[in-house]
SEGU-47274 format. One record per residue (C-alpha): z, x, y; residue in one letter. Coordinates in Angstrom, 1 decimal. Layout:
N
pz|px|py|residuo
Z|X|Y|A
...
//
This chain:
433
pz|px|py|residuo
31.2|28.3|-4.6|X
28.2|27.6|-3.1|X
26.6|30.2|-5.1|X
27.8|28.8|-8.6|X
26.6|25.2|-7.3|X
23.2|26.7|-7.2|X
23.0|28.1|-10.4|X
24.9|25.1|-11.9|X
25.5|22.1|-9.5|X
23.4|18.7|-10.5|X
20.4|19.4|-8.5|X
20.0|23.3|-10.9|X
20.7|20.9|-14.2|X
18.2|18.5|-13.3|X
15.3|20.9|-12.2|X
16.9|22.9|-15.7|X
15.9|19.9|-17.9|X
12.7|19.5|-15.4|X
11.8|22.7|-17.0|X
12.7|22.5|-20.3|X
10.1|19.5|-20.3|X
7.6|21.6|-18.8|X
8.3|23.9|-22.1|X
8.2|20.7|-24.6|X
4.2|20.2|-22.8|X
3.7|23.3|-23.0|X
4.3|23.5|-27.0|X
1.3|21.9|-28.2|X
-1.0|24.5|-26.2|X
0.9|27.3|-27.4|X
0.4|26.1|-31.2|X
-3.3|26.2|-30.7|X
-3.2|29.7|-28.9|X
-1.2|31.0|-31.8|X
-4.4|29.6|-34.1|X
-6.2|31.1|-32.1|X
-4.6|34.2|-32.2|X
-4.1|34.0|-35.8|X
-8.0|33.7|-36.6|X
-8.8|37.1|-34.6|X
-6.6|39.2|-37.2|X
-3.0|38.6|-36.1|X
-1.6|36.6|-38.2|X
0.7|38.6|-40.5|X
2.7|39.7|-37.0|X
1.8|37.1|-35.1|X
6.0|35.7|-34.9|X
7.2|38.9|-34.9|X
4.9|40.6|-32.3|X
5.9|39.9|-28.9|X
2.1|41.1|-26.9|X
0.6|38.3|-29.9|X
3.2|35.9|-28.2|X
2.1|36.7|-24.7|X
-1.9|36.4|-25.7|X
-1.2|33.0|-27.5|X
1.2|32.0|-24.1|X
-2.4|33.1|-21.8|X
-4.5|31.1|-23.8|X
-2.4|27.9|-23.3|X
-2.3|27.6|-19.8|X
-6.2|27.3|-19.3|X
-5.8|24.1|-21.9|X
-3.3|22.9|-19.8|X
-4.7|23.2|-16.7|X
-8.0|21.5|-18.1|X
-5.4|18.0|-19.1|X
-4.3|18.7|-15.2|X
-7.9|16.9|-14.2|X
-6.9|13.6|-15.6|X
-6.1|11.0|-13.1|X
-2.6|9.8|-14.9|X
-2.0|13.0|-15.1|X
-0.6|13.3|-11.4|X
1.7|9.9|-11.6|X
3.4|11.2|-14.5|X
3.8|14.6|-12.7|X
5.1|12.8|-9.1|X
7.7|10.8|-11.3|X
9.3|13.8|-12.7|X
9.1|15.7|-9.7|X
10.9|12.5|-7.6|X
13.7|12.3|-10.4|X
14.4|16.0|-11.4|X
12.8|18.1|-8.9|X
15.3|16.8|-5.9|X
11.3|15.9|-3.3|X
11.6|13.4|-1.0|X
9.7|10.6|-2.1|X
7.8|10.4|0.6|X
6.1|13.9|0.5|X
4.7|12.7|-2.6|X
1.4|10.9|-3.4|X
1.2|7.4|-5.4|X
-1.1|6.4|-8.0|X
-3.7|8.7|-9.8|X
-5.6|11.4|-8.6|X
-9.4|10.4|-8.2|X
-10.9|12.8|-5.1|X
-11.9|16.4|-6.8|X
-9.4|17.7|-4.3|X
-6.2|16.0|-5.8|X
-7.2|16.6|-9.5|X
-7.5|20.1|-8.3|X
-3.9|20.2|-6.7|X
-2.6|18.1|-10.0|X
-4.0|21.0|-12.3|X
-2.8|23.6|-10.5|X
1.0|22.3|-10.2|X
0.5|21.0|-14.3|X
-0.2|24.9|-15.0|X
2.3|26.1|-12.9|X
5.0|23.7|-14.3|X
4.3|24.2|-18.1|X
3.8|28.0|-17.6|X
7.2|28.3|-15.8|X
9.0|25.8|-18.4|X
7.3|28.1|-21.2|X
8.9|30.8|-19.8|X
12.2|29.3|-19.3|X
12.4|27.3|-22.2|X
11.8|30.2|-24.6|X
15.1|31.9|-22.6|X
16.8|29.1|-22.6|X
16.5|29.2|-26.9|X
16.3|32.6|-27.1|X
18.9|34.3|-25.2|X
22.4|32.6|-24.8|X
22.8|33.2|-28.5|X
22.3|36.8|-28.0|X
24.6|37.0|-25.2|X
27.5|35.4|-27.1|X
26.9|38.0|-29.6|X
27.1|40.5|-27.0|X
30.3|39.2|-25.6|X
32.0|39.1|-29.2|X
31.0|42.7|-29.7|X
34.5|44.1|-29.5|X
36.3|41.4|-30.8|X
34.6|41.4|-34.5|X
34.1|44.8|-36.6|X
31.8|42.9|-38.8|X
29.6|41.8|-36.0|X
29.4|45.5|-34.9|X
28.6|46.8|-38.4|X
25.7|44.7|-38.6|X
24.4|44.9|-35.4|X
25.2|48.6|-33.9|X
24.2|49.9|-37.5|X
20.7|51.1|-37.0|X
21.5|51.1|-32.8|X
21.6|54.2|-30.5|X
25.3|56.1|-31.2|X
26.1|55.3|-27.3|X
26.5|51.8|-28.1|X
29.8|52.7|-30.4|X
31.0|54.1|-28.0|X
34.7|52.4|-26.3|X
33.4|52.4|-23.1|X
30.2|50.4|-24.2|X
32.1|48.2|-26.1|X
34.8|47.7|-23.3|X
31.6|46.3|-21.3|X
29.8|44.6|-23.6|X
31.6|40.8|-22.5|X
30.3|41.6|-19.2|X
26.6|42.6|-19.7|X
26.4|39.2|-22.0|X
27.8|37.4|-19.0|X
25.1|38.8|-17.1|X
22.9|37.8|-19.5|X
23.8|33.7|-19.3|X
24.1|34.4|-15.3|X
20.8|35.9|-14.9|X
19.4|33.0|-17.2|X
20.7|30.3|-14.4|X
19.2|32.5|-11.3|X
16.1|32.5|-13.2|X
15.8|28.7|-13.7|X
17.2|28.4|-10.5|X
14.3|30.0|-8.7|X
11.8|28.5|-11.2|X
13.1|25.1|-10.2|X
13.0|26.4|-6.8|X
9.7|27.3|-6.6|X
8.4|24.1|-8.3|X
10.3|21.9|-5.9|X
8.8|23.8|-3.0|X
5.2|23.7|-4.1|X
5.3|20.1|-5.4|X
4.5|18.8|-1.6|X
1.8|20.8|-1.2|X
0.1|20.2|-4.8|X
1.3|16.9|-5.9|X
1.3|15.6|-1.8|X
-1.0|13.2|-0.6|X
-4.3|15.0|0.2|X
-6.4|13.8|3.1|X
-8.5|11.4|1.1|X
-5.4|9.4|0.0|X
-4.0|9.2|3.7|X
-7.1|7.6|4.4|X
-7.5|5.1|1.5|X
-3.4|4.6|2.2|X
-4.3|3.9|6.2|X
-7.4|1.5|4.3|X
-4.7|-0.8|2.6|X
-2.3|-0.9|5.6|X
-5.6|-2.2|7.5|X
-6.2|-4.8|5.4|X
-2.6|-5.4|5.3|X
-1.8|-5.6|8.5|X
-5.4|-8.0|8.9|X
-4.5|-10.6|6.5|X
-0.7|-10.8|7.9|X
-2.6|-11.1|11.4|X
-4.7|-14.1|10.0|X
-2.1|-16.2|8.0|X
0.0|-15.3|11.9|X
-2.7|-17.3|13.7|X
-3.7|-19.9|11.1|X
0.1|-20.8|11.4|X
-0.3|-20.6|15.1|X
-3.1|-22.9|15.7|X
-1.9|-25.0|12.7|X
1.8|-25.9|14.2|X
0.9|-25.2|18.0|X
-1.6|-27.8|17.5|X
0.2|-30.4|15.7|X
3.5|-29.9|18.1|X
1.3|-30.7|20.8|X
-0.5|-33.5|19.6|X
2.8|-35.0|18.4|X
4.8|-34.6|21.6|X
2.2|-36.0|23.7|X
1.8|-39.0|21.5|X
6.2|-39.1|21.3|X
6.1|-39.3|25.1|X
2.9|-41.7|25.4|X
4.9|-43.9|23.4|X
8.3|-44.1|24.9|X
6.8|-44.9|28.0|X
4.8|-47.8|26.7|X
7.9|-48.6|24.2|X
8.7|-52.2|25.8|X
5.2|-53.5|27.2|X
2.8|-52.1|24.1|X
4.4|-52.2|20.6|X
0.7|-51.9|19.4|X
0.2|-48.4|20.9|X
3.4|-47.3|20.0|X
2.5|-48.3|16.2|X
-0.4|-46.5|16.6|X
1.1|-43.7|18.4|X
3.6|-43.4|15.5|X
0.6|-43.2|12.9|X
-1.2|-40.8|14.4|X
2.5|-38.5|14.7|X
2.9|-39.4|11.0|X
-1.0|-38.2|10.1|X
-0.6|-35.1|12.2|X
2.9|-34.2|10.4|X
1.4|-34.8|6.9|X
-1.8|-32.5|7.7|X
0.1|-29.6|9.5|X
2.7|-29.7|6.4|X
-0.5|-29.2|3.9|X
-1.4|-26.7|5.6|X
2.0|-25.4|5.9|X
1.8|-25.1|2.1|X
-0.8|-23.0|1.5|X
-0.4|-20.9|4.0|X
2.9|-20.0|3.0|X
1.8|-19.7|-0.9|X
-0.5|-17.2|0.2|X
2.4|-15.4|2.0|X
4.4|-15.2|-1.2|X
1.2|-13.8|-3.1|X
1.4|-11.4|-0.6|X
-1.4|-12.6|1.4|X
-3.8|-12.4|-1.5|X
-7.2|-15.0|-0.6|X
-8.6|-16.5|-3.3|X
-11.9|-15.0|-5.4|X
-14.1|-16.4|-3.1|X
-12.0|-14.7|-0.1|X
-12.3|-17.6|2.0|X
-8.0|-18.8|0.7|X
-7.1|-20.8|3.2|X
-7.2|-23.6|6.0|X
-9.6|-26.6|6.4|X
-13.5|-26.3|7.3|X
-15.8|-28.6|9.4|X
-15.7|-30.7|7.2|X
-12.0|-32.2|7.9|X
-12.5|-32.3|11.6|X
-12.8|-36.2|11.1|X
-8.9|-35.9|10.1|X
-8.3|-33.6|13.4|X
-10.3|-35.4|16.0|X
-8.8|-39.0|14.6|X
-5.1|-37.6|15.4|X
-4.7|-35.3|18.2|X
-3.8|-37.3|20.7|X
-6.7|-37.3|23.3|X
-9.9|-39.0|22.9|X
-12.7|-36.9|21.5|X
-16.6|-37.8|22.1|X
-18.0|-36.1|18.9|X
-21.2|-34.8|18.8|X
-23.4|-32.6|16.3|X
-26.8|-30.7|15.4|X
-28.3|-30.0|12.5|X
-25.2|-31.3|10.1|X
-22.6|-28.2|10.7|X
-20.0|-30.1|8.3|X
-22.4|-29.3|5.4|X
-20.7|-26.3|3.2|X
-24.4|-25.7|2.3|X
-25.3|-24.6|6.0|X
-22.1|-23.3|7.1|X
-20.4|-20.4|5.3|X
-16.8|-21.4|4.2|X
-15.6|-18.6|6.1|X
-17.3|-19.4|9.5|X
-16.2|-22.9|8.9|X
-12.7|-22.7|8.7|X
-12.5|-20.0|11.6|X
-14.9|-22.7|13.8|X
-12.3|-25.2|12.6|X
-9.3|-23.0|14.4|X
-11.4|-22.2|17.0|X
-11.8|-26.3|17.8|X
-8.4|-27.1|16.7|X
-7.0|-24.4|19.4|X
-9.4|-26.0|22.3|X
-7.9|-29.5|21.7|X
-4.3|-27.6|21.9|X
-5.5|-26.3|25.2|X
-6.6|-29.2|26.0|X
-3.7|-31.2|25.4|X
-1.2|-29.1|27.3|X
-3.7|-27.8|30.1|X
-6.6|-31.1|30.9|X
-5.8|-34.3|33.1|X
-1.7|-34.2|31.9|X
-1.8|-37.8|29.5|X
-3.0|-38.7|26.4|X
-6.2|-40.5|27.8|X
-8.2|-37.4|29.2|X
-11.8|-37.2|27.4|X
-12.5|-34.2|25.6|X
-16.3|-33.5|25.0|X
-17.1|-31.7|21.8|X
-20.5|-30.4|20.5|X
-21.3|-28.3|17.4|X
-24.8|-27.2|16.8|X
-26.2|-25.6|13.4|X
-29.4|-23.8|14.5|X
-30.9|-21.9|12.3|X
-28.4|-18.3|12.3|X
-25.7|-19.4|14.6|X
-23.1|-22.0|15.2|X
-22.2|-22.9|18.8|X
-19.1|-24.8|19.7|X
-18.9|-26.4|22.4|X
-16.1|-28.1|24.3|X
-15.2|-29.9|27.8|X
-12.3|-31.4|29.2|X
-11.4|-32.2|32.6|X
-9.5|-29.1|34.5|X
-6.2|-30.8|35.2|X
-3.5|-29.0|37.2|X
-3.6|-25.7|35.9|X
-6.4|-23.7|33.8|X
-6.5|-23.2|29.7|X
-5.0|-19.7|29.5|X
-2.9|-17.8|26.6|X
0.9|-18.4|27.3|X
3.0|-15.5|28.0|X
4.6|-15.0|24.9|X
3.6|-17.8|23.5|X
0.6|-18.4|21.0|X
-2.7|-17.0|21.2|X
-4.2|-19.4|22.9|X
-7.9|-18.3|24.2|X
-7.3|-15.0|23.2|X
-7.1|-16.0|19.8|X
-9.7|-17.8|19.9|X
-12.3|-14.8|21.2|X
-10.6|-12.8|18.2|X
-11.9|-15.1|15.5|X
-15.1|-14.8|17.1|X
-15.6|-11.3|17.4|X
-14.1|-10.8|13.8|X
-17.3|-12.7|12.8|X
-19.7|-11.0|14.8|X
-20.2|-14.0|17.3|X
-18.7|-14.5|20.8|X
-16.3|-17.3|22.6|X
-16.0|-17.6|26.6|X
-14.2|-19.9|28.5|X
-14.0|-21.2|32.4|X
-14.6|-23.9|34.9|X
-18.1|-25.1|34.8|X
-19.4|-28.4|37.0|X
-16.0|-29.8|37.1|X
-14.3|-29.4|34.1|X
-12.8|-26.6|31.7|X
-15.9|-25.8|28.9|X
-15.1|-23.8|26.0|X
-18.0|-22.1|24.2|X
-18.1|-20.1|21.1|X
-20.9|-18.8|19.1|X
-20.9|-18.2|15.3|X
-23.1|-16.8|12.8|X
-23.6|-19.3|10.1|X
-23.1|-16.9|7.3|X
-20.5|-13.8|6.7|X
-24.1|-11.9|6.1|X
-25.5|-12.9|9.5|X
-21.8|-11.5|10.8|X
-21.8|-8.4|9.1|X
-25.5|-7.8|10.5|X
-24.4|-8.9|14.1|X
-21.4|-6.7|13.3|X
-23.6|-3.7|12.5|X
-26.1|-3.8|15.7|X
-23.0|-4.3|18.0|X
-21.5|-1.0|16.2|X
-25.2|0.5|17.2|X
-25.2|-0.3|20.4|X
-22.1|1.2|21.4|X
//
């Protein structure tokens, strides 16, 4: 049984028709090889002569194996091969072949293919009619005139006769092994010629990189966005119930400040989570998302702690900051206020110091606050806290540090102004090391 599933069963029918298309591409090839043939004298036996057949057949496949160097020409081949050919999908390579290497591979298995449909398709047309012939041998005297009249005397003999159903079904069953181990052979070699060669698992590793980076940066823009805002908002919540009765004024303000905070986070919210459903896509300028210096105003008015503001060299200007820089210096102060909020004096009316400097190729952030009971560190599976924080930085090329300094907590980070000065810094660090 297991034999007859081989030579018939769904998979052997499917790699069948696999190579019966292999035959149909191979048609076109053959035409011109018969031309061919044709124009170099054959042409009066060139149907009837089986060696003009087999020239015409050897000048197809080096036609066919030149198409095998376009690039669609692998997709094509890797879709056929996943639906008929019975490969694992993932032993396959996506997209079309542009290293020499793969377009070498794709040739090779479109030769290989089309030669073995040729061959297969021209039995497949050519000799199950014969065999039923064969097979109704003994049971028609007409058939046998005609057929066994010019044929060696052996074949009228009984005994030839008597076995004549069964070399026919030999015939048809020799057919089916033969596709069988043409389809076999093609499902075997498709890995290794229609696989992914070295140059696609690297460009394939390339796009999970970037993947994997943009997921990691809409992961902490949502971070800082919410952690901040949740902290702002409950320390302003509990500021104001414990003022409720004796200050109506703070709690009003209190309450506009939680009402400000909710409306920004949720804004940011929103795009954030419209670049998640474009599949973290940013925008053609590649900046996409989150607010720059410029909306610190917003940030500082609202979160809860008073801020002393100061700056050099106008770093809200999007002409002397790079938008890129700017929104990740924006995260990077939003996440010290955060800090700041949970980790300084423990109420709303701890002074933070902030200072932003525009020199002329780097930003510097920095950012005081008194220590309180415990210092600013990243929570155990929490947020990212001040490890998040040196991330952005070192993803720009800049550095961020963070301690006890005369008496309070300082948080300092360092920014090139432009994603050119960042690639550059990037660069001479890769030197050094």
């Amino acid at each position: 049984m297991r034999f007859l599933a081989a030579l018939f069963g769904r998979r052997a029918r499917l790699r069948w028709l696999h190579l019966i298309i292999g035959g149909a591409l191979l048609m076109p090839y053959f035409l011109v090889g018969t031309v061919l043939v044709g124009m170099a004298g054959g042409g009066e036996q060139l149907f009837s002569s089986l060696p003009a057949q087999f020239v015409a057949f050897g000048l197809a496949l080096p036609m066919a194996a030149a198409t095998g160097f376009f690039a669609l020409v692998r997709p094509l081949s890797v879709a056929a091969a996943r639906a008929l050919c019975g490969v694992p999908p993932a032993l396959l390579a996506d997209g079309p072949a542009r290293p020499r290497q793969a377009r070498v591979r794709t040739a090779g298995w479109y030769t290989l293919h089309l030669a073995l449909g040729g061959i297969i398709s021209g039995a497949t047309l050519a000799l199950p009619p014969f065999a039923v012939a064969v097979i109704a041998l003994p049971f028609f005297a007409g058939l046998r005139e005609t057929w066994l009249l010019d044929g060696p005397e052996a074949l009228r003999e009984p005994w030839a006769l008597a076995l004549a159903p069964f070399a026919g079904l030999a015939m048809l069953l020799a057919l089916a092994l033969a596709a069988a181990v043409a389809g076999e052979v093609l499902a075997r070699r498709a890995p290794v010629l229609l696989g992914p060669t070295p140059e696609d698992r690297l460009a394939a590793a390339e796009r999970r990189a970037a993947d994997l980076a943009v997921r990691n940066r809409l992961a902490r823009e949502l971070h800082d966005s919410v952690g901040h805002a949740l902290s702002a908002v409950t320390l302003q919540a509990g500021a104001a119930r414990r003022v409720l009765d004796r200050d109506p004024e703070f709690v009003r303000e209190a309450l506009t400040a939680i009402e400000e905070t909710t409306r920004r986070t949720v804004g940011e919210l929103d795009s954030v989570l419209g670049l998640l459903r474009q599949d973290g896509e940013p925008d053609e300028e590649g900046t996409a998302y989150g607010p720059g210096l410029d909306a610190l105003g917003g940030l500082l008015a609202h979160c809860g702690v008073p801020v002393a503001y100061e700056r050099e060299g106008d770093p809200e200007d999007p002409g002397v900051v790079d938008p890129v820089v700017a929104r990740e210096a924006y995260r990077i102060v939003q996440e010290g206020l955060s800090n700041a909020l949970r980790h300084g004096g423990g109420d709303a009316a701890s002074p933070v110091r902030l200072l932003i400097v525009a020199r002329e190729r780097e930003l510097m952030i920095v950012m005081e606050n008194p220590l309180g009971e415990r210092p600013a560190v990243a929570r155990p599976g929490g947020g990212r806290g001040l490890h998040g924080i040196a991330e952005r930085a070192v993803l720009l090329g800049g550095r961020a540090e963070a301690g006890p300094y005369d008496g309070v907590w300082r948080l300092t980070a360092r920014l090139p102004l432009t994603t050119a000065d960042a690639t550059g810094t990037a660069d001479r660090a890769e030197g050094r090391r």
